[in-house]
C-alpha positions as CSV (number, residue, x, y, z in Angstrom):
1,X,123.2,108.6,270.2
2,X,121.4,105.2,269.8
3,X,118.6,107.4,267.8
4,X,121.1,109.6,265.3
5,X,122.7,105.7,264.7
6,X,119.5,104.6,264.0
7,X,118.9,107.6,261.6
8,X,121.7,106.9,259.6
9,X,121.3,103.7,259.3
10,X,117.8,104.3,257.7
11,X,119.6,106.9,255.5
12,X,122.2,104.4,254.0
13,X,120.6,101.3,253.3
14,X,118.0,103.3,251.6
15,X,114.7,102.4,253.6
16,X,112.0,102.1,251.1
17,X,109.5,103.9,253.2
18,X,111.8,106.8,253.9
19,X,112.7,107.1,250.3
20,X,108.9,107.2,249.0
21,X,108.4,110.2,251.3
22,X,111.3,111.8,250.4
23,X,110.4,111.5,246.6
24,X,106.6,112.7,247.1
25,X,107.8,115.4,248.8
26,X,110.5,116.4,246.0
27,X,108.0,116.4,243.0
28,X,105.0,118.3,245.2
29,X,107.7,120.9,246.4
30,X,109.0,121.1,242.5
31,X,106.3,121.2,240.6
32,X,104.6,124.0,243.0
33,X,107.5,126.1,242.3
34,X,107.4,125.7,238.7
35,X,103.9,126.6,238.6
36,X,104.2,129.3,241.3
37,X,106.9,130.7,238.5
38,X,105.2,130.4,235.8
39,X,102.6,132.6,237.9
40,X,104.3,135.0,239.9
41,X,107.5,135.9,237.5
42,X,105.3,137.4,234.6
43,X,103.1,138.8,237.3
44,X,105.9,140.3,239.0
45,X,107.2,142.0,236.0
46,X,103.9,143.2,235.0
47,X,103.5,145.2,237.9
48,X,107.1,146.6,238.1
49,X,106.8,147.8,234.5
50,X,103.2,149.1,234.7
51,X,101.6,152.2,236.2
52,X,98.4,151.9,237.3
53,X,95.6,153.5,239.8
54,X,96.2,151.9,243.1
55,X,99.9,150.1,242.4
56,X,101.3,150.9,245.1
57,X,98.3,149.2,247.4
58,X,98.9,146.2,245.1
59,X,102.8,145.8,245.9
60,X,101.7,146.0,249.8
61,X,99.2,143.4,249.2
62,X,101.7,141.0,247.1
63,X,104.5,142.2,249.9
64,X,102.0,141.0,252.6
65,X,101.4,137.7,251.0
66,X,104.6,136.6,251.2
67,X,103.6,135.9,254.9
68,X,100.4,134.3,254.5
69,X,99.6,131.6,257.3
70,X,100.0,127.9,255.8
71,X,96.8,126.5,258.2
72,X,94.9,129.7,256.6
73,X,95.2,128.7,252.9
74,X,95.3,125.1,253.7
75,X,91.2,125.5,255.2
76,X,90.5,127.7,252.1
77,X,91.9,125.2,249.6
78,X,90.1,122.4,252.0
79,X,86.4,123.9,251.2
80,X,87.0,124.7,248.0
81,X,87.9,121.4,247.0
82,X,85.7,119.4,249.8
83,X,82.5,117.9,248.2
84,X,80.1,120.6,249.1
85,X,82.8,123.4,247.9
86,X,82.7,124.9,244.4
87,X,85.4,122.6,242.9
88,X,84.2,119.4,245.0
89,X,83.8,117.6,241.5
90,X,87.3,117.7,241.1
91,X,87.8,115.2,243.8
92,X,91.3,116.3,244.4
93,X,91.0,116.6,248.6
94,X,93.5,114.5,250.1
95,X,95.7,114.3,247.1
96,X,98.8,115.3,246.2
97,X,97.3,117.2,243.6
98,X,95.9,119.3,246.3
99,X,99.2,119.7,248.1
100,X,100.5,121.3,244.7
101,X,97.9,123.9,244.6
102,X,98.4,125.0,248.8
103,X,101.8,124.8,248.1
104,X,101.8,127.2,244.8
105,X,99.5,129.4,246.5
106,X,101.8,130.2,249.0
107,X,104.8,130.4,246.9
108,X,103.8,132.6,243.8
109,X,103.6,135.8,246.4
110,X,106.8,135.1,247.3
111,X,108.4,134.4,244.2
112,X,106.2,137.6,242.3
113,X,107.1,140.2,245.0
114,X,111.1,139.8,244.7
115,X,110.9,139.3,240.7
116,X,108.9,142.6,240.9
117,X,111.7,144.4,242.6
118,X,114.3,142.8,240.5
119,X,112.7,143.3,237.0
120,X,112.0,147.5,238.5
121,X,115.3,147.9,239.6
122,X,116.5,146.8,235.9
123,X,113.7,148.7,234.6
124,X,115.2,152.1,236.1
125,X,118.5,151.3,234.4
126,X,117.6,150.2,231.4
127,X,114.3,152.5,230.9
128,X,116.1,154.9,228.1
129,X,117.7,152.7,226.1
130,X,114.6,150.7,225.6
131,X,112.6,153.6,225.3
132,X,114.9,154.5,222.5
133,X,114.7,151.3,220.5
134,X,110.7,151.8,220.7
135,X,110.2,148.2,222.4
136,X,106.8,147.3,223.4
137,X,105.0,146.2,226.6
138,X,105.5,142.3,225.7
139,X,108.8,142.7,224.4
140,X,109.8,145.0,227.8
141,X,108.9,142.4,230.1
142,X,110.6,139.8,228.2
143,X,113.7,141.4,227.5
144,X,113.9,142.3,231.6
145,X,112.8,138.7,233.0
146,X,115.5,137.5,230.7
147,X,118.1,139.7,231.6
148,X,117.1,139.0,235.0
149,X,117.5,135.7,234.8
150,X,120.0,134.7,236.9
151,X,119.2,136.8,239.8
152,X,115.7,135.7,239.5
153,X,117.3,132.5,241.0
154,X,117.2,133.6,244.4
155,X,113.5,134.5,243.9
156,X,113.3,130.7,243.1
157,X,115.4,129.3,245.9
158,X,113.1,131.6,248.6
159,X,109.9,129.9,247.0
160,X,111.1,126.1,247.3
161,X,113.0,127.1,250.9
162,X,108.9,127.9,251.5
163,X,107.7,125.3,250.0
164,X,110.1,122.3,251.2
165,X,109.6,123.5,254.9
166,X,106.0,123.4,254.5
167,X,103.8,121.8,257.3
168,X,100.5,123.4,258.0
169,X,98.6,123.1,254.7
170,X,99.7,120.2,253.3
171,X,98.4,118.5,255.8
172,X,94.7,120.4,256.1
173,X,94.9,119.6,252.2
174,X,96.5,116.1,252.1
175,X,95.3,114.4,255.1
176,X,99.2,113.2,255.6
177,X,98.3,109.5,254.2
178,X,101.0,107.2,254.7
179,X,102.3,105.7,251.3
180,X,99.8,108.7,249.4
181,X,100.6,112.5,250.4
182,X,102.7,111.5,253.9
183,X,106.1,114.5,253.1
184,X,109.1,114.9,255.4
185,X,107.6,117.2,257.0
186,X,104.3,115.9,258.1
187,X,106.1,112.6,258.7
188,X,108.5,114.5,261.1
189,X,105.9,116.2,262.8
190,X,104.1,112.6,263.0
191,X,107.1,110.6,263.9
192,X,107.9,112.8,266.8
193,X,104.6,112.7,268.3
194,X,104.6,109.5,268.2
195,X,107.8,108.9,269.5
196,X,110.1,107.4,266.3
197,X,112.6,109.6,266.4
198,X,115.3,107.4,264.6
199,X,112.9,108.3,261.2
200,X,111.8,111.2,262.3
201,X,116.0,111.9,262.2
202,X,116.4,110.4,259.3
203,X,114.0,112.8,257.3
204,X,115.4,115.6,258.7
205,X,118.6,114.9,258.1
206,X,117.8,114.1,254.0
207,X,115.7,117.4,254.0
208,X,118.4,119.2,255.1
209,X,120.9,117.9,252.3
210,X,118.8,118.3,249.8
211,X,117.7,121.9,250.4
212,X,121.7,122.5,250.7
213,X,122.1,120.6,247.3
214,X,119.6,122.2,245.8
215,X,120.9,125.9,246.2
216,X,124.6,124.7,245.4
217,X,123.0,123.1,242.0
218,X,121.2,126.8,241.5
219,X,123.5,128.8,242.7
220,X,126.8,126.7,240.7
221,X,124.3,127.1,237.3
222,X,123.9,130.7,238.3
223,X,127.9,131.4,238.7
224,X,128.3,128.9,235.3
225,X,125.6,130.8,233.6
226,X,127.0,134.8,234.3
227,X,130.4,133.6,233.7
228,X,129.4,132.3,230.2
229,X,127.4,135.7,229.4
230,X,130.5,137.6,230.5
C-alpha cells in the first residue's frame, strides 16, 4: 500500500522526472508509428492489389515479421549504427533517433500485414466496379487505403500497442540514459531491479492510461468519422 501511495503521489503533483520520461516515450512511440505508416500502409496495399511470382512467400514473410524479436533488431540496428557499422557516421547510437528507427522497424510489419488483408478484402468487393471505371494501379490503391480508412485504425492501434510496450531494443539502441532515451518502459524494468517501485508504479500506471486514452481518442474519431460518411 505504502508503494501504490507513493505512486500516486508521483502521478499527481506531476514529478518532473516522471513526466520527461513519459513525454520521450510518447514522441519515440508516435513518430515510429507514423513513419512505420507511411511505410507499411502503401506497402500493404501494394501487395494485396498486385500479383506477382512468389506473393504468397512474401505475405508469409511480412505475416512472420509481425513477431520479430525486439533484442534481434535492436543488435542489428546497434551495428549498423555503431562506429565501425555502415551508418556509424551518422552518430545516431544511443539516441532517441535510434529508438525511432528499432521501433518503426518493428512496427511497419505489423501495421503492412493487417492493411494488406484489409485493402484485399475491399479489393474482392470492389474489384468490378473499378474495373469498370478503368482506374489505374495508383488510383486503385488510393481509392482502397482511403476507403479503408477507418478500419485501417486498428492496424494503427496494434503498431503503437507494439511500440509503447517496447523494451528489448530500445534499450540495445538507446543505452536507457537517464534524462536522454530513459522510456517507461526501460525505466520500469530499471526501477524494479533496483528496487523503486513507488516510480516504477507510477510509470506503469500513466502507461496504462495513456494506451487506454489513446485507443478511446482513435476509436471515438473512428465512430465520429463512419457516422459522418454515413
Amino acid at each position: 500500500m505504502p508503494g501504490e501511495l507513493s505512486a500516486l503521489q508521483l502521478v499527481f503533483t506531476g514529478d518532473p522526472g516522471l513526466y520527461a520520461i513519459v513525454r520521450l516515450s510518447l514522441l519515440v512511440s508516435l513518430t515510429a508509428v507514423l513513419l512505420a505508416a507511411l511505410i507499411g500502409i502503401p506497402l500493404g496495399a501494394l501487395i494485396a492489389l498486385t500479383r506477382f511470382r512468389g506473393r504468397d512467400a512474401a505475405i508469409v514473410v511480412l505475416n512472420a515479421m509481425m513477431g520479430l524479436p525486439p533484442v534481434v533488431v535492436g543488435l542489428a540496428v546497434y551495428l549498423a549504427l555503431s562506429r565501425s557499422g555502415p551508418l556509424g557516421s551518422w552518430g545516431l547510437l544511443f539516441t532517441p533517433q535510434a529508438m525511432v528507427i528499432a521501433q518503426t522497424i518493428l512496427v511497419a510489419p505489423i501495421i503492412a500485414a493487417l492493411s494488406r488483408q484489409t485493402i484485399e478484402d475491399l479489393w474482392a468487393e470492389y474489384r468490378d466496379e473499378l474495373a469498370a471505371m478503368n482506374v489505374g494501379p495508383a488510383g486503385r490503391v488510393t481509392t482502397l487505403i482511403w476507403d479503408a480508412r477507418f478500419s485501417l485504425v486498428t492496424a494503427l492501434l496494434a503498431g503503437f500497442g507494439r511500440a509503447a510496450a517496447e523494451v528489448g531494443a530500445i534499450i540495445v539502441v538507446g543505452g536507457n540514459i537517464e534524462g536522454f532515451t530513459r522510456t517507461m518502459t526501460t525505466a520500469i524494468a530499471l526501477e524494479t531491479s533496483k528496487g523503486d517501485l513507488p516510480l516504477a508504479i507510477g510509470l506503469g500506471i500513466v502507461l496504462i492510461c495513456i494506451v487506454i486514452v489513446i485507443n478511446g481518442l482513435a476509436w471515438g474519431a473512428r465512430w465520429a468519422g463512419e457516422r459522418y460518411a454515413a
